[in-house]
HTML snippet that shows the backbone in 3Dmol.js (N, CA, C, O; Angstrom):
<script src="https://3Dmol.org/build/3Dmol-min.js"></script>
<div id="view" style="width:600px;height:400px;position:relative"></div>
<script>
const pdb = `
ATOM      1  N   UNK A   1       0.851  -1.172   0.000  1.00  0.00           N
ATOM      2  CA  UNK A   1       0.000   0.000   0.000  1.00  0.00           C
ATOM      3  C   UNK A   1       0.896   1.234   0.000  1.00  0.00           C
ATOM      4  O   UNK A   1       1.822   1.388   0.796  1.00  0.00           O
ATOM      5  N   UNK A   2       0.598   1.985  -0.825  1.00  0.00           N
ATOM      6  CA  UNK A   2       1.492   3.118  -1.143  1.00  0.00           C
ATOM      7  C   UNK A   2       0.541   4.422   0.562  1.00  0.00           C
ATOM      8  O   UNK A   2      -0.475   4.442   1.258  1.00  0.00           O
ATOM      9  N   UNK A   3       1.972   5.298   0.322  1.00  0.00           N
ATOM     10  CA  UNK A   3       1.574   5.809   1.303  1.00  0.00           C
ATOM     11  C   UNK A   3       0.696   6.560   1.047  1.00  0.00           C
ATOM     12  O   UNK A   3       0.155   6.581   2.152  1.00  0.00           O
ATOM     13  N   UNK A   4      -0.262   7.632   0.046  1.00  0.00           N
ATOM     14  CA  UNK A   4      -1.364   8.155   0.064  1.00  0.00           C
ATOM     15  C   UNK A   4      -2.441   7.182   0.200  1.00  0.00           C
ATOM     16  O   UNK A   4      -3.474   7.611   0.714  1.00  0.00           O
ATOM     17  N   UNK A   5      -2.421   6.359  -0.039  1.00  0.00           N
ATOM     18  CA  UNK A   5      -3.597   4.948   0.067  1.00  0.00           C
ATOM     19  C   UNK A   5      -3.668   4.524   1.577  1.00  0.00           C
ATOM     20  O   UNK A   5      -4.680   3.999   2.041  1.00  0.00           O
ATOM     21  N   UNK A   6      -2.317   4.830   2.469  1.00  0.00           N
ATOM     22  CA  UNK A   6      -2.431   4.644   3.802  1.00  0.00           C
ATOM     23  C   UNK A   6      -3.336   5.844   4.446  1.00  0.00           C
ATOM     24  O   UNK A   6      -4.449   5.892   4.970  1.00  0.00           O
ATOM     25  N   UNK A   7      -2.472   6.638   4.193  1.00  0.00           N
ATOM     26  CA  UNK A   7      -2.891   8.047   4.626  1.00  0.00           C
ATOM     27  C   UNK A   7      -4.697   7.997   4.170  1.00  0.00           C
ATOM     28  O   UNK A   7      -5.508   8.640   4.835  1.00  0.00           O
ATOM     29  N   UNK A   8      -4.856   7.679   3.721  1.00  0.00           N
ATOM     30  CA  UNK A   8      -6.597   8.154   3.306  1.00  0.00           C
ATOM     31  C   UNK A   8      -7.097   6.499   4.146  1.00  0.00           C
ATOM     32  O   UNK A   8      -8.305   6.298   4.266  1.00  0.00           O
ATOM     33  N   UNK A   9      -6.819   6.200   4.293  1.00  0.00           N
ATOM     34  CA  UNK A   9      -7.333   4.597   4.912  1.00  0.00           C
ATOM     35  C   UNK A   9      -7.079   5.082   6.508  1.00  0.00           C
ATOM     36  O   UNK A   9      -7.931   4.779   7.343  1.00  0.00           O
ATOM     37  N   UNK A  10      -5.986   5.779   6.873  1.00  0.00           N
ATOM     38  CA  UNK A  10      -5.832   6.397   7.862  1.00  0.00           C
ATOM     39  C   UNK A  10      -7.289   7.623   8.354  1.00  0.00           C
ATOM     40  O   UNK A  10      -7.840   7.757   9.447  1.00  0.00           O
ATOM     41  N   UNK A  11      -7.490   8.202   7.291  1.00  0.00           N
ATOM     42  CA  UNK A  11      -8.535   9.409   7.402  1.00  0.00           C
ATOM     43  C   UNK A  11      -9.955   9.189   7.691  1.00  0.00           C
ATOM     44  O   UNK A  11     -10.809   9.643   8.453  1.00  0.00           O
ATOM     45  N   UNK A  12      -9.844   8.214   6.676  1.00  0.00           N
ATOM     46  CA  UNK A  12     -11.238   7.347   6.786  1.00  0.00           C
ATOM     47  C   UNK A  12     -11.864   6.631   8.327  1.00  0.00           C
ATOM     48  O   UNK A  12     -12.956   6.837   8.856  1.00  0.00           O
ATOM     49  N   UNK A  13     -10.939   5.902   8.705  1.00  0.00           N
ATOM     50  CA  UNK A  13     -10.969   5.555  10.099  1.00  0.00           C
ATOM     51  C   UNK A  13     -11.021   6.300  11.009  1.00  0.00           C
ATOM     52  O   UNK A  13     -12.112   6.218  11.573  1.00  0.00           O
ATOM     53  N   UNK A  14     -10.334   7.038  11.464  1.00  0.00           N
ATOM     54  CA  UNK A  14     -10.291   8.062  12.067  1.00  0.00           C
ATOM     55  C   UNK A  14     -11.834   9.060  12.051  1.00  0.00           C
ATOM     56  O   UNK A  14     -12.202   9.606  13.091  1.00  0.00           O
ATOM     57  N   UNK A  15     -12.525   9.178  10.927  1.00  0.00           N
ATOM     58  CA  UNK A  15     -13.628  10.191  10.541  1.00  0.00           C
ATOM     59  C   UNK A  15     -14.370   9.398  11.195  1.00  0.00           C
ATOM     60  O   UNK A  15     -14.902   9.973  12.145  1.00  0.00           O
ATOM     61  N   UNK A  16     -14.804   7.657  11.040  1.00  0.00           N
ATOM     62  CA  UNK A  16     -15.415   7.032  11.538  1.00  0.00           C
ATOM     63  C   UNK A  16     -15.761   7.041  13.214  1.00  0.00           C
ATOM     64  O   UNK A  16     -16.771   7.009  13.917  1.00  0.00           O
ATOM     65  N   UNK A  17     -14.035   7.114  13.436  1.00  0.00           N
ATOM     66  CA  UNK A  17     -14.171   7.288  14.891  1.00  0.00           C
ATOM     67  C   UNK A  17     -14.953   8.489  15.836  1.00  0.00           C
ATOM     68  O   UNK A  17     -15.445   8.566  16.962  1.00  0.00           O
ATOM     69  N   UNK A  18     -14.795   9.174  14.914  1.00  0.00           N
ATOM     70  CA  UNK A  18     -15.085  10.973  15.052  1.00  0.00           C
ATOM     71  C   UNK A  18     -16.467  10.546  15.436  1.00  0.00           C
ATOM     72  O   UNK A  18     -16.901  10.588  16.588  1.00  0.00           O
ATOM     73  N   UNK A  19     -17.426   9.943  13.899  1.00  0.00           N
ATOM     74  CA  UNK A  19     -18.439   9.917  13.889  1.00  0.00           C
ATOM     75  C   UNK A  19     -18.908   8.951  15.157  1.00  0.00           C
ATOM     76  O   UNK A  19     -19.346   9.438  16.200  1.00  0.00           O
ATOM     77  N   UNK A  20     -18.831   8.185  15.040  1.00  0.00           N
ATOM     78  CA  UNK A  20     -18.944   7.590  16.502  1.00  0.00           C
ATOM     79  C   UNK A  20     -18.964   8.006  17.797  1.00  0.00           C
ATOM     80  O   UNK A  20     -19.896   7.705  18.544  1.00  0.00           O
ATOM     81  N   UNK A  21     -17.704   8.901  18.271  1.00  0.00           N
ATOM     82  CA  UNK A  21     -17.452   9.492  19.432  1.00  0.00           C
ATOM     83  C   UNK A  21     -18.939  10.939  19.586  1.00  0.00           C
ATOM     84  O   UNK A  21     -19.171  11.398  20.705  1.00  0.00           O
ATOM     85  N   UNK A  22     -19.719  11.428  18.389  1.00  0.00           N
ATOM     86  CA  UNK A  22     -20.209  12.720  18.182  1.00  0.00           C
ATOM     87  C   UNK A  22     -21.445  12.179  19.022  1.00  0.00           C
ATOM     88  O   UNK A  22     -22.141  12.738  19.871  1.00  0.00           O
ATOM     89  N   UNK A  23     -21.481  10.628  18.379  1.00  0.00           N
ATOM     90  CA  UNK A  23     -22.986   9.802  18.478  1.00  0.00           C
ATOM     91  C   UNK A  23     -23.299   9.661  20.018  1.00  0.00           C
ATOM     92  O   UNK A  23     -24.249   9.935  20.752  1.00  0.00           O
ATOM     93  N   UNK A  24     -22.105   9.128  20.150  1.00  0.00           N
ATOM     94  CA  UNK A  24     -22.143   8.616  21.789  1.00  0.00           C
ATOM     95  C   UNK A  24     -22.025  10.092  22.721  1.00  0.00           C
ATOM     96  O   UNK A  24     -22.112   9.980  23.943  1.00  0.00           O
ATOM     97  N   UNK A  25     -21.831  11.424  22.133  1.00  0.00           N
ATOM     98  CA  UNK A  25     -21.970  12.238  23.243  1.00  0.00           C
ATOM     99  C   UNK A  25     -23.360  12.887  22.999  1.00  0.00           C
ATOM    100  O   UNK A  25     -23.898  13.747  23.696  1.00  0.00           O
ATOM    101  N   UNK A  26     -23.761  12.390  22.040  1.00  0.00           N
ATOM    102  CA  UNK A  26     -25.233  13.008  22.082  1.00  0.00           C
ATOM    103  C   UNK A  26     -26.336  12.028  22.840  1.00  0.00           C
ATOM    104  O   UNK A  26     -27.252  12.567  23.461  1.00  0.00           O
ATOM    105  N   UNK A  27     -26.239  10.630  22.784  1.00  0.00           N
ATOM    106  CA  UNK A  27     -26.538  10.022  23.729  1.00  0.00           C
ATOM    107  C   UNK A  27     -26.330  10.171  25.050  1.00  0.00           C
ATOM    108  O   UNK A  27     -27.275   9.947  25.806  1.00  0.00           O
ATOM    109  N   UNK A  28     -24.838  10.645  25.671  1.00  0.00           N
ATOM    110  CA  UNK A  28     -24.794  11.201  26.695  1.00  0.00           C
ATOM    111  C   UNK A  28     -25.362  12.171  27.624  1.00  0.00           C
ATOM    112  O   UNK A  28     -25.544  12.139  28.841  1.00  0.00           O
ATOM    113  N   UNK A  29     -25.630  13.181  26.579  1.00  0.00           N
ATOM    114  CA  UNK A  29     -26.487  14.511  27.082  1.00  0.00           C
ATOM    115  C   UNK A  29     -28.094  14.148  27.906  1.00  0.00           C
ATOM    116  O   UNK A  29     -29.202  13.891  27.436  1.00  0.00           O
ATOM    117  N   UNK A  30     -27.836  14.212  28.626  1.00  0.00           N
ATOM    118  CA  UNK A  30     -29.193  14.303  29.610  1.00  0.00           C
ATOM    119  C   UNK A  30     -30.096  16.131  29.489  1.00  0.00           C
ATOM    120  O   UNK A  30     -31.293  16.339  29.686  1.00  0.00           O
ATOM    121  N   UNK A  31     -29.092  17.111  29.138  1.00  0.00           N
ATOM    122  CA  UNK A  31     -29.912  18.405  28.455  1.00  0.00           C
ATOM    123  C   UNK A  31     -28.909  18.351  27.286  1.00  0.00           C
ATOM    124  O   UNK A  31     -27.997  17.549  27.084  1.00  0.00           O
ATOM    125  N   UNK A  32     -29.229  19.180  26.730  1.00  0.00           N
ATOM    126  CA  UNK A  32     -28.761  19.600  25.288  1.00  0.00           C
ATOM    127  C   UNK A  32     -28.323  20.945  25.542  1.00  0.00           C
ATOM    128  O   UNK A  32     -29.262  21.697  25.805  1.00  0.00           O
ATOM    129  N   UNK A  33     -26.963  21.585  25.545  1.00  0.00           N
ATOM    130  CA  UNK A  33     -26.494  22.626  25.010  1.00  0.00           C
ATOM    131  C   UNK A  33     -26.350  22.905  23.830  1.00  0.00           C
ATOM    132  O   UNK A  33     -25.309  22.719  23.200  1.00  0.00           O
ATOM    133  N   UNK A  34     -27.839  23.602  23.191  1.00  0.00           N
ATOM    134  CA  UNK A  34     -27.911  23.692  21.738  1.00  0.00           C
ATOM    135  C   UNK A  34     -26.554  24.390  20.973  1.00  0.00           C
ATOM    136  O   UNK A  34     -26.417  24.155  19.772  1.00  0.00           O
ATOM    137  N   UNK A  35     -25.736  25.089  21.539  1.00  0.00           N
ATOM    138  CA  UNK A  35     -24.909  25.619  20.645  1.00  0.00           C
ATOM    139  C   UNK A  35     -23.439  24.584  20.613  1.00  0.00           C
ATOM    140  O   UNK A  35     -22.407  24.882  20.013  1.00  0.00           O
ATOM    141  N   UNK A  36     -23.624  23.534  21.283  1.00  0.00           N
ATOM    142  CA  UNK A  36     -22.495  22.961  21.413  1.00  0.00           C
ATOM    143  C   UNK A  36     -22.599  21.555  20.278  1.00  0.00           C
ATOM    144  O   UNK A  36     -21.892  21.047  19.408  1.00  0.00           O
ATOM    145  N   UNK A  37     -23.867  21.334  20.871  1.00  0.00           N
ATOM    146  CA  UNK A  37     -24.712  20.470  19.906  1.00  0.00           C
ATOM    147  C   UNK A  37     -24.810  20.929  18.135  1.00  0.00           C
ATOM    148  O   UNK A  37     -24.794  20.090  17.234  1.00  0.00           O
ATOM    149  N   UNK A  38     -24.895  22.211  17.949  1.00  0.00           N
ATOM    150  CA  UNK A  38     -24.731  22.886  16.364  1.00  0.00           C
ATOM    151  C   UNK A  38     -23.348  22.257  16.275  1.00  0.00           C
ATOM    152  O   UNK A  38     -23.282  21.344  15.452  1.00  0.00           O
ATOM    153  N   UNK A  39     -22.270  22.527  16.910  1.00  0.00           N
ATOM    154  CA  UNK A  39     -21.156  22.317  16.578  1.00  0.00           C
ATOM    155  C   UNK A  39     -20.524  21.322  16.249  1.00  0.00           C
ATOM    156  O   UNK A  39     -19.512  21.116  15.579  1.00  0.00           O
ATOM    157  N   UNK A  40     -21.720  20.314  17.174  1.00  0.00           N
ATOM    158  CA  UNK A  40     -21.320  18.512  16.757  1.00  0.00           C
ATOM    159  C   UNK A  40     -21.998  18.073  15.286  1.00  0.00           C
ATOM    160  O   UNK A  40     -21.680  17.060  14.662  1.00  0.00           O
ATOM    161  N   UNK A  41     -22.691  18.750  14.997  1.00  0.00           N
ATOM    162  CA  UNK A  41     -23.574  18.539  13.802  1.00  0.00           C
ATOM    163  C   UNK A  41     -22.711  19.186  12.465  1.00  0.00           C
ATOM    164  O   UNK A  41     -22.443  18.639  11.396  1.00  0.00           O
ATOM    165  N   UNK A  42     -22.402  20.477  12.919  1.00  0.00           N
ATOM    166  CA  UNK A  42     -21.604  20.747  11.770  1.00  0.00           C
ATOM    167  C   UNK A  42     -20.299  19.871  11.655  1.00  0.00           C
ATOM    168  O   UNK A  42     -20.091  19.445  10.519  1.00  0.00           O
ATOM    169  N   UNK A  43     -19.401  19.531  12.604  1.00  0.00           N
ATOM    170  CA  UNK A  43     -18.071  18.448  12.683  1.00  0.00           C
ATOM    171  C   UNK A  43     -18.791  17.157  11.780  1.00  0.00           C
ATOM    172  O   UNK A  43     -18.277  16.641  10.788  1.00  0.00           O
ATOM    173  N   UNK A  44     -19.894  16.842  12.290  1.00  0.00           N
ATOM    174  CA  UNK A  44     -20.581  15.393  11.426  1.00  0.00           C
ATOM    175  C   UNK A  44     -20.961  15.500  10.260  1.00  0.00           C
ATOM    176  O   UNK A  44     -20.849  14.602   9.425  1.00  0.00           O
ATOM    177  N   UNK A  45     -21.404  16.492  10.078  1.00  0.00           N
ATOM    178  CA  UNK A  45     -21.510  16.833   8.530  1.00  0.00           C
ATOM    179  C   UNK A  45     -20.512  16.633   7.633  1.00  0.00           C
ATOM    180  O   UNK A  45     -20.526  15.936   6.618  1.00  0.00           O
ATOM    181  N   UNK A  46     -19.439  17.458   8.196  1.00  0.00           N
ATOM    182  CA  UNK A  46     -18.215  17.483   7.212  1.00  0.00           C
ATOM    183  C   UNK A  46     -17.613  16.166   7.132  1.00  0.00           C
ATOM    184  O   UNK A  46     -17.370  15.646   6.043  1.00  0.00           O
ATOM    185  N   UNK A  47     -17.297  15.462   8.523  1.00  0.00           N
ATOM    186  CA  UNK A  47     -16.736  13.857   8.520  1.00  0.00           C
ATOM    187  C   UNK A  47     -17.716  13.196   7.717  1.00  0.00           C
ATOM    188  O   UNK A  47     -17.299  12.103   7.333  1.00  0.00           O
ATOM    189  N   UNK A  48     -19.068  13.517   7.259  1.00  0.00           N
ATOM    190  CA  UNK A  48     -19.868  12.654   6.901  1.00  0.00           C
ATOM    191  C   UNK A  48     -19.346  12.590   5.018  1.00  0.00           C
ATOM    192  O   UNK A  48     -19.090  11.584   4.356  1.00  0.00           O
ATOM    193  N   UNK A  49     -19.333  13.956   4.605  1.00  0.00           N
ATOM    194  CA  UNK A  49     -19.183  14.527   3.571  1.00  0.00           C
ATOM    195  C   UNK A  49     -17.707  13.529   3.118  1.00  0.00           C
ATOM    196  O   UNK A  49     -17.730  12.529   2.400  1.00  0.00           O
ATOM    197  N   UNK A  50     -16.641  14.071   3.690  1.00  0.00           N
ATOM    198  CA  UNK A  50     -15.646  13.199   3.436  1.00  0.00           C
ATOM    199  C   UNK A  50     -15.489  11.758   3.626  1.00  0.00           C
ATOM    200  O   UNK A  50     -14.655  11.327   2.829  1.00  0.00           O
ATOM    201  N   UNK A  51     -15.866  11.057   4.210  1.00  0.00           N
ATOM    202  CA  UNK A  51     -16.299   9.385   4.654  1.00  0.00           C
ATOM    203  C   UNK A  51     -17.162   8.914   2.672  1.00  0.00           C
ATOM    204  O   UNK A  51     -16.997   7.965   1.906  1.00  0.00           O
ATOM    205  N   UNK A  52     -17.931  10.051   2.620  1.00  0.00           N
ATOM    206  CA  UNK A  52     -18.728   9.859   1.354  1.00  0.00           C
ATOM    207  C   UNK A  52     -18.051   9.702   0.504  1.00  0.00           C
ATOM    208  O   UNK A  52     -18.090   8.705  -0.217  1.00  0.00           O
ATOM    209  N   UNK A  53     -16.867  11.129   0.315  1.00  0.00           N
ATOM    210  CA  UNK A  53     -16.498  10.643  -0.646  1.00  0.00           C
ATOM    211  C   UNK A  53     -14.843   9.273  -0.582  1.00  0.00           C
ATOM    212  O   UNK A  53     -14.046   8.832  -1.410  1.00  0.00           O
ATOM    213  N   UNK A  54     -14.987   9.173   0.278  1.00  0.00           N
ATOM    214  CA  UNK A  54     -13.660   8.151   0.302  1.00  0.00           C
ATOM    215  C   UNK A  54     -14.309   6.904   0.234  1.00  0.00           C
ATOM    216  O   UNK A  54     -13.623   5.897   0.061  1.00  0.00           O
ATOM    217  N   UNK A  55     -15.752   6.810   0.366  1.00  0.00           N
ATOM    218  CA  UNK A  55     -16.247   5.376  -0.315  1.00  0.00           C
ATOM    219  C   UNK A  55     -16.278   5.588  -1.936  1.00  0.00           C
ATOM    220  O   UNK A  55     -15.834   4.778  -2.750  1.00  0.00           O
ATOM    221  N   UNK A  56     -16.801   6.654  -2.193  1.00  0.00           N
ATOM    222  CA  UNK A  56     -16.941   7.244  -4.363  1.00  0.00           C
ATOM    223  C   UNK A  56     -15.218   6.386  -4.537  1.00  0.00           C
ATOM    224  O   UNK A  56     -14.747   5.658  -5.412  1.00  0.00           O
ATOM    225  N   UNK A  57     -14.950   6.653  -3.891  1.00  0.00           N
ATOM    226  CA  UNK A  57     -12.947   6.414  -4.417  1.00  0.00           C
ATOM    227  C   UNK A  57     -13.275   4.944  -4.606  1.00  0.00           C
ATOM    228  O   UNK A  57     -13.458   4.290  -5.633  1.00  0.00           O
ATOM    229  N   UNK A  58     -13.297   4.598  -3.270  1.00  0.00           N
ATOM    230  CA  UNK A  58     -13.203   3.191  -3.201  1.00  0.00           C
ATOM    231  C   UNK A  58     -14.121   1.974  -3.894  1.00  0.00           C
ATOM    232  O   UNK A  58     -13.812   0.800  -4.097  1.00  0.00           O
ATOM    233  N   UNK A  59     -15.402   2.709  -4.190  1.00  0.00           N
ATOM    234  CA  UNK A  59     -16.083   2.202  -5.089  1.00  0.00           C
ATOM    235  C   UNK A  59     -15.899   2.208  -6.570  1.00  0.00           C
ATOM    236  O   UNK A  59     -16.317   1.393  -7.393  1.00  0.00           O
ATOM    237  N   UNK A  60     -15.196   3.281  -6.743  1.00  0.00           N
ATOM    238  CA  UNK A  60     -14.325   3.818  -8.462  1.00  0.00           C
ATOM    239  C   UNK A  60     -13.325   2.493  -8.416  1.00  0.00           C
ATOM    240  O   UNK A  60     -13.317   1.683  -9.343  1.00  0.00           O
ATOM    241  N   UNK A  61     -12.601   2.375  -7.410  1.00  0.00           N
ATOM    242  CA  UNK A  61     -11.088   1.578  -7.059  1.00  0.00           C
ATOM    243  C   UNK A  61     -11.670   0.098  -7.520  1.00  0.00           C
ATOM    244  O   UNK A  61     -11.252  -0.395  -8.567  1.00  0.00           O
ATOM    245  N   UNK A  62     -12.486  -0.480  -6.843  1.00  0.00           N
ATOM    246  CA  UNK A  62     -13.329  -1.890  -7.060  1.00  0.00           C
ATOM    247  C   UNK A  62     -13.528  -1.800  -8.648  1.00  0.00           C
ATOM    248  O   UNK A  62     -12.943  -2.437  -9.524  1.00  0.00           O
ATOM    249  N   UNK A  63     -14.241  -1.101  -8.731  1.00  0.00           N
ATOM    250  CA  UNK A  63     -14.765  -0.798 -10.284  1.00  0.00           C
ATOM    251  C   UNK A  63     -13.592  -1.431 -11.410  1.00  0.00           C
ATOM    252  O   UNK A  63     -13.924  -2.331 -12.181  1.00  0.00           O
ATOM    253  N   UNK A  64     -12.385  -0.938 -11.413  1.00  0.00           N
ATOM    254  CA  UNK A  64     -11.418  -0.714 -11.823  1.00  0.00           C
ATOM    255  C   UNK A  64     -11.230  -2.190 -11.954  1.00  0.00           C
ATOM    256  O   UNK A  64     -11.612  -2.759 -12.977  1.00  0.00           O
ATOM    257  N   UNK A  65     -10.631  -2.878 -10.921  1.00  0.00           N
ATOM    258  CA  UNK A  65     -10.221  -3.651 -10.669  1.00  0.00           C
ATOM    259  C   UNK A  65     -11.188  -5.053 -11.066  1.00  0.00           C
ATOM    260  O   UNK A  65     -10.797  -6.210 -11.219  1.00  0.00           O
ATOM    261  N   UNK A  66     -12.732  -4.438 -11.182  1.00  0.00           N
ATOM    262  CA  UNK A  66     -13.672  -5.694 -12.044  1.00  0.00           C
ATOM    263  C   UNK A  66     -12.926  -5.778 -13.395  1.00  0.00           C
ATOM    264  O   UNK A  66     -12.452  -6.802 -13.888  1.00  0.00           O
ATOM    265  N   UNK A  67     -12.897  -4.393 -13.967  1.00  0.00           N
ATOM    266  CA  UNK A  67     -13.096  -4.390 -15.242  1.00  0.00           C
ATOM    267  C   UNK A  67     -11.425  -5.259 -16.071  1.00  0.00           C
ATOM    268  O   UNK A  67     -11.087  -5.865 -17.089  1.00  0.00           O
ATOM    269  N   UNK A  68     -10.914  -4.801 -14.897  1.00  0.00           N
ATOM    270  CA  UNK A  68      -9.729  -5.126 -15.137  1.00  0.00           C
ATOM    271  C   UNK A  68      -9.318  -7.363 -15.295  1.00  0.00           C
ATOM    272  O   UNK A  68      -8.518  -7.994 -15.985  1.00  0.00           O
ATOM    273  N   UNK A  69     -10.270  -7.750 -14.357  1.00  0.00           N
ATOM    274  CA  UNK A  69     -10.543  -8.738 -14.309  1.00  0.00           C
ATOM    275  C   UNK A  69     -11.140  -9.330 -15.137  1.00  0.00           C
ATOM    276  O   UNK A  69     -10.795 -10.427 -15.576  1.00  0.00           O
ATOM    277  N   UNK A  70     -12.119  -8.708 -15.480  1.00  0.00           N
ATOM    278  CA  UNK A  70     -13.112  -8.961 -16.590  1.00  0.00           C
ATOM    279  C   UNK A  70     -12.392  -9.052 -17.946  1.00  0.00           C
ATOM    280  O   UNK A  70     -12.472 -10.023 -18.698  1.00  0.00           O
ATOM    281  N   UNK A  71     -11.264  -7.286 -18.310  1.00  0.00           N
ATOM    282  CA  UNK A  71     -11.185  -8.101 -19.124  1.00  0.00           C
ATOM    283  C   UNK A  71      -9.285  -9.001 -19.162  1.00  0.00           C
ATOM    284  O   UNK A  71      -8.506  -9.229 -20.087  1.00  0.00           O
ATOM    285  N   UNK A  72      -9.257  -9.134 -18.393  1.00  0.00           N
ATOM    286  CA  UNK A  72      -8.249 -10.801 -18.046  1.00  0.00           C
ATOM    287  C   UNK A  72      -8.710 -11.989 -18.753  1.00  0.00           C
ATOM    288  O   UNK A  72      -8.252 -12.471 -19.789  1.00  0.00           O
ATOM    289  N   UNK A  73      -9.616 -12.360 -18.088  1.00  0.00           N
ATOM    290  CA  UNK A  73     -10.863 -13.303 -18.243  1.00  0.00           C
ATOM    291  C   UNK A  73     -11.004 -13.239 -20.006  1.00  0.00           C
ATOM    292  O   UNK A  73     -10.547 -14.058 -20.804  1.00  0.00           O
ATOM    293  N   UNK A  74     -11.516 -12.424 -20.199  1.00  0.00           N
ATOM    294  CA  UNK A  74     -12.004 -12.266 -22.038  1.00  0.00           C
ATOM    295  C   UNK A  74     -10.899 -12.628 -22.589  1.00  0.00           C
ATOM    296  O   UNK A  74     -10.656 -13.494 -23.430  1.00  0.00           O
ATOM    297  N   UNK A  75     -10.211 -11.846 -22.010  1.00  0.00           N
ATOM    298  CA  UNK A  75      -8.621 -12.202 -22.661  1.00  0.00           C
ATOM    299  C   UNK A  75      -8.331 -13.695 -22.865  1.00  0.00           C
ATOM    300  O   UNK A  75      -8.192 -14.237 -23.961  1.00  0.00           O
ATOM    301  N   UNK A  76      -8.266 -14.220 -21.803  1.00  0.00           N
ATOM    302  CA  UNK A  76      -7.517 -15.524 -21.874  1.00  0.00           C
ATOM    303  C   UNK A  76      -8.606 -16.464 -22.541  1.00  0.00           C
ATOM    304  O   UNK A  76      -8.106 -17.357 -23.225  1.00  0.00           O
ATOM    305  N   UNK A  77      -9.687 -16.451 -22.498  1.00  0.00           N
ATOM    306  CA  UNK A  77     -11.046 -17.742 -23.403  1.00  0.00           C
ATOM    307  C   UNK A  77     -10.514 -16.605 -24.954  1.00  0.00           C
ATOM    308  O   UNK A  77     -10.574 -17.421 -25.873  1.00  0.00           O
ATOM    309  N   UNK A  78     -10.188 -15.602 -25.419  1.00  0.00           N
ATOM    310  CA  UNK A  78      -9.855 -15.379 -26.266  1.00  0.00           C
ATOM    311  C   UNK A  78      -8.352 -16.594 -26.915  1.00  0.00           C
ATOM    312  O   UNK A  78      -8.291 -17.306 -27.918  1.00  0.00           O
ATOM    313  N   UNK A  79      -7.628 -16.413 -26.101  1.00  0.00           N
ATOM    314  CA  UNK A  79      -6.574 -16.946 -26.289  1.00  0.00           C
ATOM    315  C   UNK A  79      -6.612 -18.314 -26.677  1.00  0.00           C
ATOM    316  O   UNK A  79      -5.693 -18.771 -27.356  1.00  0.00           O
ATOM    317  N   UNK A  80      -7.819 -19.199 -26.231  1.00  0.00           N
ATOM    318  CA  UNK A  80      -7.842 -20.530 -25.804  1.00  0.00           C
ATOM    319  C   UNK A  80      -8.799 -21.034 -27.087  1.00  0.00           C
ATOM    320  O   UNK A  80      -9.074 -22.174 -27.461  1.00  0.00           O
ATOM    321  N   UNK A  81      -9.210 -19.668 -27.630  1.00  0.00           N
ATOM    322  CA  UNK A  81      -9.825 -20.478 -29.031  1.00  0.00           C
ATOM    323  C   UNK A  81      -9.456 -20.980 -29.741  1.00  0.00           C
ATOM    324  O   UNK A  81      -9.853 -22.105 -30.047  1.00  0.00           O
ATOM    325  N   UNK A  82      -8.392 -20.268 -30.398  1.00  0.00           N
ATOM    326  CA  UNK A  82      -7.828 -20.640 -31.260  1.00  0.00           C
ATOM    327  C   UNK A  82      -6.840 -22.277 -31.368  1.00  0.00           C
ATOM    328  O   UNK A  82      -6.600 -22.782 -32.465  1.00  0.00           O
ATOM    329  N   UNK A  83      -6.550 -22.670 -30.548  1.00  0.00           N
ATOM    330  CA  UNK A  83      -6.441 -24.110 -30.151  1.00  0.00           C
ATOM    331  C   UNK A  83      -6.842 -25.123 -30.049  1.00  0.00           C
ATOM    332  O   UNK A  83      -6.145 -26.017 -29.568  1.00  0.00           O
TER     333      UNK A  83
END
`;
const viewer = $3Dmol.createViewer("view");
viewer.addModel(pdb, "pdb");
viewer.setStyle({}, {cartoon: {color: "spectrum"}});
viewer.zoomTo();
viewer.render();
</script>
């Protein structure tokens, strides 16, 4: 794994954690300090936003890697005709 592929696998996790930790303090709250609470919402938003798109990647990445398979595959029953 090259190191930008760490680094974003790194980010990703981490956002997760974020998101998680936001969840569990809003469960915590027995009152709500609405302005503190805006602030957890806007932090979740943005981790949410980025989490989004680092699945688009990773779903592009898979993609890739069908087609790439796919055409392997074509390739080689290509190869095997002629024989």
């Amino acid at each position: 794994m090259d190191e930008k592929n760490k680094t974003k696998k790194q980010d990703f996790t981490n956002d997760l954690k974020k998101l998680s930790q936001i969840s569990e303090w809003f469960e915590q709250q027995e009152e709500l300090d609405i302005e503190d609470g805006l602030k957890k919402v806007k932090e979740a938003a943005e981790l949410i936003k980025s989490t989004k798109q680092r699945l688009r990647e990773i779903e592009n990445e898979f993609g890739e890697i069908k087609k790439e398979i796919v055409g392997e595959t074509e390739g080689d029953s290509n190869d095997t005709e002629g024989i």
